[in-house]
C-alpha positions in Angstrom: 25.4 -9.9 7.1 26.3 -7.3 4.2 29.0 -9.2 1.8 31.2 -6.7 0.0 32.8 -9.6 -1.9 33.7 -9.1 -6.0 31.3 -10.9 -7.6 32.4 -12.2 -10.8 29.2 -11.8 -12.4 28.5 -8.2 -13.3 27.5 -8.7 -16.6 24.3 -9.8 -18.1 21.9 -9.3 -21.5 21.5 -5.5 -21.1 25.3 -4.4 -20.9 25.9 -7.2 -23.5 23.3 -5.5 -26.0 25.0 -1.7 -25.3 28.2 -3.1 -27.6 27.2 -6.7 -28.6 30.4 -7.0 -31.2 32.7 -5.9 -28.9 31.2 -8.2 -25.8 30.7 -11.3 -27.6 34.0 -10.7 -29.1 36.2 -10.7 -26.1 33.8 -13.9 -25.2 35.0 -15.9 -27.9 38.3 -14.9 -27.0 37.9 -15.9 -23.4 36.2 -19.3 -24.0 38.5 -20.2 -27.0 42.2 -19.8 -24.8 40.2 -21.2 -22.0 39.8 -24.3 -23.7 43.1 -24.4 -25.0 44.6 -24.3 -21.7 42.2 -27.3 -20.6 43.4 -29.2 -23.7 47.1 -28.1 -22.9 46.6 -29.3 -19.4 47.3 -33.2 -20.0 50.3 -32.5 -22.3 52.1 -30.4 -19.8 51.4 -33.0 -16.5 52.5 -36.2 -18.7 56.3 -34.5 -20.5 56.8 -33.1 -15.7 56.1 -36.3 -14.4 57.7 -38.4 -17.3 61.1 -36.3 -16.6 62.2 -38.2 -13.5 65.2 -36.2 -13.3 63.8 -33.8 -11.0 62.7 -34.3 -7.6 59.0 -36.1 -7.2 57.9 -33.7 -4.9 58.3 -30.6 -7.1 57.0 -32.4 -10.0 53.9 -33.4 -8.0 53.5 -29.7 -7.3 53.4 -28.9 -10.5 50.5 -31.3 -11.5 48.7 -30.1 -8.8 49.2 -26.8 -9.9 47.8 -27.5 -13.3 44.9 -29.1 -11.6 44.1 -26.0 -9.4 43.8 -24.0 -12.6 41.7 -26.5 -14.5 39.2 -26.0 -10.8 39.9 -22.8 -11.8 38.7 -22.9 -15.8 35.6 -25.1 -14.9 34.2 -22.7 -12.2 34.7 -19.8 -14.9 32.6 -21.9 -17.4 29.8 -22.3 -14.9 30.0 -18.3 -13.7 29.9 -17.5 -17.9 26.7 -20.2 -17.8 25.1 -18.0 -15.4 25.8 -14.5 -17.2 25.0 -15.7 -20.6 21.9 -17.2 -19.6 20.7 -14.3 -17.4 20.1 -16.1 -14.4 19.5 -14.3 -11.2 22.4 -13.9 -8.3 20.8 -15.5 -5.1 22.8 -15.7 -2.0 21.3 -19.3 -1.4 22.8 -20.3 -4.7 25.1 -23.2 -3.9 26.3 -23.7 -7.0 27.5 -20.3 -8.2 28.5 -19.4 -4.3 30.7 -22.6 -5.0 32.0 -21.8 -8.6 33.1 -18.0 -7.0 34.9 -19.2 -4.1 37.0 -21.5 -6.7 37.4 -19.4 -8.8 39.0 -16.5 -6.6 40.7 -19.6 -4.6 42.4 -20.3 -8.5 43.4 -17.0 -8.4 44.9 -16.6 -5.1 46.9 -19.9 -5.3 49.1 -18.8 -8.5 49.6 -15.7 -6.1 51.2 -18.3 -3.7 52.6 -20.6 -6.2 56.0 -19.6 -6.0 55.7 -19.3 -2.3 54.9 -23.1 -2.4 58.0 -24.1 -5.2 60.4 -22.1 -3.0 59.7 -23.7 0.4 60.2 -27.5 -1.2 63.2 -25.8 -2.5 64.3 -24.7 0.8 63.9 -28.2 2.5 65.8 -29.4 -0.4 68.7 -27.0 0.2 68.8 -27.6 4.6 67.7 -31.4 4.3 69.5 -32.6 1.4 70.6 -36.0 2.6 66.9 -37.2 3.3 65.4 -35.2 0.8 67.2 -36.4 -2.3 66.7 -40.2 -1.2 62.6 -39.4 -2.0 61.5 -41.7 0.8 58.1 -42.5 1.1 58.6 -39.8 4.2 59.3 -36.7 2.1 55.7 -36.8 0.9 54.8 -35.1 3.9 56.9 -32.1 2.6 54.9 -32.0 0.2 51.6 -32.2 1.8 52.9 -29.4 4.4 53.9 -27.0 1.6 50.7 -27.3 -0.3 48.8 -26.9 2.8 50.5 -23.6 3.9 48.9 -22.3 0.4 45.8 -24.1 0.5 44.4 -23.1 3.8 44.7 -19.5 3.5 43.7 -20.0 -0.3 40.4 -21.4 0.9 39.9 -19.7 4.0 40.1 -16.2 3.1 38.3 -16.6 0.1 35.2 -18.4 2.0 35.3 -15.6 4.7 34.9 -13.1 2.4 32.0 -14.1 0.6 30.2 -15.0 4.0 30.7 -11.4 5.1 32.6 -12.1 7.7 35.6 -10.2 6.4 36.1 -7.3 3.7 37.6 -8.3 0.2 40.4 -6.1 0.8 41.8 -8.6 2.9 42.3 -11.1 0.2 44.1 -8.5 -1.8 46.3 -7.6 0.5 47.1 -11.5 1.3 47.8 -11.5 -2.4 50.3 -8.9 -2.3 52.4 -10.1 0.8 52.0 -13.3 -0.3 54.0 -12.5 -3.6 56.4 -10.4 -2.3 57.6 -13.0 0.4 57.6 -15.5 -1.8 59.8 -13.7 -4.2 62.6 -12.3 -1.3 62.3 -16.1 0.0 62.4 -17.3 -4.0 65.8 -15.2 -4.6 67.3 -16.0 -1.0 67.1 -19.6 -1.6 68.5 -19.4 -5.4 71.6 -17.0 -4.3 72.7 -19.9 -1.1 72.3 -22.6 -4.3 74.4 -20.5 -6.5 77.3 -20.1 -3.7 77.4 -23.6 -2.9 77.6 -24.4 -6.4 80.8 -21.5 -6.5 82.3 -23.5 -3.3 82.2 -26.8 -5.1 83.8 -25.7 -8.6 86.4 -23.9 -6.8 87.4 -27.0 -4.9 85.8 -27.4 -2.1 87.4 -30.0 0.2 85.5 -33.6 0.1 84.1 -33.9 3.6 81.8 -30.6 3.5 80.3 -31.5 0.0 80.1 -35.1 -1.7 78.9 -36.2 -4.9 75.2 -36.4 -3.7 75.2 -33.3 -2.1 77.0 -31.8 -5.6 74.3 -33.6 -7.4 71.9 -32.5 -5.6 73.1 -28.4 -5.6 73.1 -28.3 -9.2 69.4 -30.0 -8.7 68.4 -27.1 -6.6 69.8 -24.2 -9.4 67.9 -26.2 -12.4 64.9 -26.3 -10.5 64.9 -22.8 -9.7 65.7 -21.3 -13.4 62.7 -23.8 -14.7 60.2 -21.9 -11.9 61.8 -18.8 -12.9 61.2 -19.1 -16.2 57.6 -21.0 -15.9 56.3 -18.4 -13.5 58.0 -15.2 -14.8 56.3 -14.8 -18.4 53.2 -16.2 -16.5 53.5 -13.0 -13.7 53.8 -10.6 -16.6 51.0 -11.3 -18.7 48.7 -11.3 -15.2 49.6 -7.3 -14.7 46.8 -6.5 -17.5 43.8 -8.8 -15.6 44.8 -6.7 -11.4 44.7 -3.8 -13.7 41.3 -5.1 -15.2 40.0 -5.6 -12.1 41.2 -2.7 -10.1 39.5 -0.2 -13.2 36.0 -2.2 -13.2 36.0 -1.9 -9.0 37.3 2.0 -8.5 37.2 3.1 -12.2 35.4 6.5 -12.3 31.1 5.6 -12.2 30.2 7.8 -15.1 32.5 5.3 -17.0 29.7 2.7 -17.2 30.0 1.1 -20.4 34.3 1.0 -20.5 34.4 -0.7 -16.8 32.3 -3.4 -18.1 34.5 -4.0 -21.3 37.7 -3.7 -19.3 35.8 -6.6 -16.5 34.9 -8.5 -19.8 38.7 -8.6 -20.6 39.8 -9.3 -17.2 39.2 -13.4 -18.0 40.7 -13.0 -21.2 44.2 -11.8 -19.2 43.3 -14.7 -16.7 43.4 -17.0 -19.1 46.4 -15.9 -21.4 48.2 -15.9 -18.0 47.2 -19.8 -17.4 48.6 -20.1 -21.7 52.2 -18.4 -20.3 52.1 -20.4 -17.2 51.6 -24.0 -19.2 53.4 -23.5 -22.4 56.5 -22.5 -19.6 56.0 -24.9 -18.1 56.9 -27.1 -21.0 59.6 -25.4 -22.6 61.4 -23.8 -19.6 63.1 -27.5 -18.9 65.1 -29.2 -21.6 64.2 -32.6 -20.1 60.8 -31.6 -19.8 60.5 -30.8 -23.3 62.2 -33.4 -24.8 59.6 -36.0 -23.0 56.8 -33.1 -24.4 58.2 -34.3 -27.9 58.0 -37.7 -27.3 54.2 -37.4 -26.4 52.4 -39.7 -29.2 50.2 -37.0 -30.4 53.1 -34.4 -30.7 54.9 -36.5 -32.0 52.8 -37.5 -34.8 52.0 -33.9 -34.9 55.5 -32.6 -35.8 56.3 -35.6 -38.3 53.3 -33.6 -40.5 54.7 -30.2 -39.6 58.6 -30.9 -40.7 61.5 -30.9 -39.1 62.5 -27.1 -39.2 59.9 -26.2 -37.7 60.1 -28.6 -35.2 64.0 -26.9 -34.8 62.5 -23.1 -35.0 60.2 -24.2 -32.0 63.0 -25.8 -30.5 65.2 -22.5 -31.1 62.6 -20.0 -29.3 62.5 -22.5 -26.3 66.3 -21.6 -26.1 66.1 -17.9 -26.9 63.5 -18.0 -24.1 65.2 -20.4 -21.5 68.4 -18.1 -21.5 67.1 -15.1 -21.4 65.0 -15.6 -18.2 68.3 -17.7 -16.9 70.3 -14.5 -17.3 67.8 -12.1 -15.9 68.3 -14.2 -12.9 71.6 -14.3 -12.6 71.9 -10.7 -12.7 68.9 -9.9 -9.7 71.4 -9.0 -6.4 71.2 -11.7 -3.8 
């Protein structure tokens, strides 16, 4: 069956050798902030999971988020193995076949990221009583959130490069995908926000308690930090669609600026995994402050000086409350 899916290898010895500099150029570029997202990786899981304050669940998702992408990072590598080393594109090829599907699976999940976030946000909003006791139970929220992201992640991704349906598909997923999760994003943040209003204008004692207080101004927290993480993240992704969308309906007689633009599109890819994880660090004060405390960082900022541990520490707030107020301000 004829597979129209968007292989990520379309770039071999030949193209490389019509502009070598400006190939093996963006190459270094893409390997070098690849690896510095793998090495970022570690730093960002230990300072989320080591800032109990927020709820397991999310902080679990996170992690797993940062795992997706390192899937993500590793089946790049072995798809750059294959292009730099020439080797031939067999449909019987397990092992790229694998790395692709990954790959595009990567790609589509940080499409549904916030889709994920938003939902364990939700039950944390309707179910507050059980939720905020983090029973053994509320795993299963967890489980049932990531697999509403990792089934059609997979799926549609392994359909597509069996043939079975058009590539198109998957973009389109993307897209709704997105946008749903945005309007559900907002929705959820805005019913947070009012409750929060209710409360500080004195809300009676029986419809909110402390818990549920507590728990309300978890909720608005949480959302600003995935604001802020994803948000810088979404911006710096625009360049690698546009990337992609040039290299697959750019005009033909373009020949040798599609395949510079699909060179870049990795480099976006993985600038947009460097916004995602150095967010996802300094969006959170908490979450930060642990980052500090990290042994190596630590050790690392004693030899830099404190100012510039303070200018760092400056940005992270310039940063924070910008994308807090940008929030604030989008309509319910």
């Amino acid at each position: 069956m004829h597979c129209d899916f968007p292989h990520f290898i379309m770039l071999n010895s030949t193209i490389y050798a019509e502009a070598p500099c400006a190939f093996y150029a963006i190459r270094t570029i893409d390997v070098s902030v690849h690896l510095f997202d793998l090495m970022l990786v570690p730093f960002s899981c230990i300072a989320v999971i080591r800032a109990g304050v927020m709820h397991r669940n999310f902080r679990l998702q996170v992690c797993l988020a940062d795992l997706y992408f390192v899937i993500g990072i590793i089946s790049r590598f072995v798809i750059l193995y294959y292009e730099l080393n020439d080797i031939p594109f067999r449909e019987d090829d397990c092992i790229l076949n694998t790395a692709e599907i990954l790959r595009l699976f990567a790609l589509d999940y940080f499409c549904t990221i916030v889709f994920s976030l938003a939902i364990e946000r939700m039950v944390a909003t309707h179910f507050w009583s059980w939720y905020e006791k983090c029973s053994p139970s509320t795993l299963l929220v967890l489980l049932g959130v990531e697999l509403l992201s990792l089934v059609p992640d997979l799926t549609l991704p392994f359909l597509s490069r069996a043939g079975i349906i058009s590539h198109v598909y998957v973009f389109v997923f993307q897209v709704v995908a997105w946008t749903s999760s945005v309007l559900i994003f907002l929705r959820i943040y805005h019913v947070n926000v009012s409750l929060s209003k209710g409360m500080a204008k004195g809300a009676v004692l029986e419809t909110y308690s402390v818990a549920r207080t507590f728990q309300v101004r978890e909720n608005i927290e949480v959302f600003r930090y995935m604001f802020s993480m994803v948000a810088p993240a979404a911006i710096v992704s625009l360049p690698a669609f546009l990337c992609f969308a040039f290299r697959a309906y750019g005009p033909h007689d373009w020949y040798l600026a599609r395949h510079l633009v699909w060179a870049s599109f990795d480099i976006f890819c993985a600038l947009f995994g460097l916004a995602y994880l150095v967010s996802s660090i300094i969006s959170n004060q908490r979450i930060y402050k642990e980052f500090l405390n990290i042994g190596i960082v630590s050790l690392l900022l004693s030899k830099c000086g404190r100012e510039e541990a303070l200018k760092v520490s400056k940005i992270r707030q310039i940063l924070f409350l910008n994308f807090s107020n940008l929030l604030d301000e989008i309509p319910a």
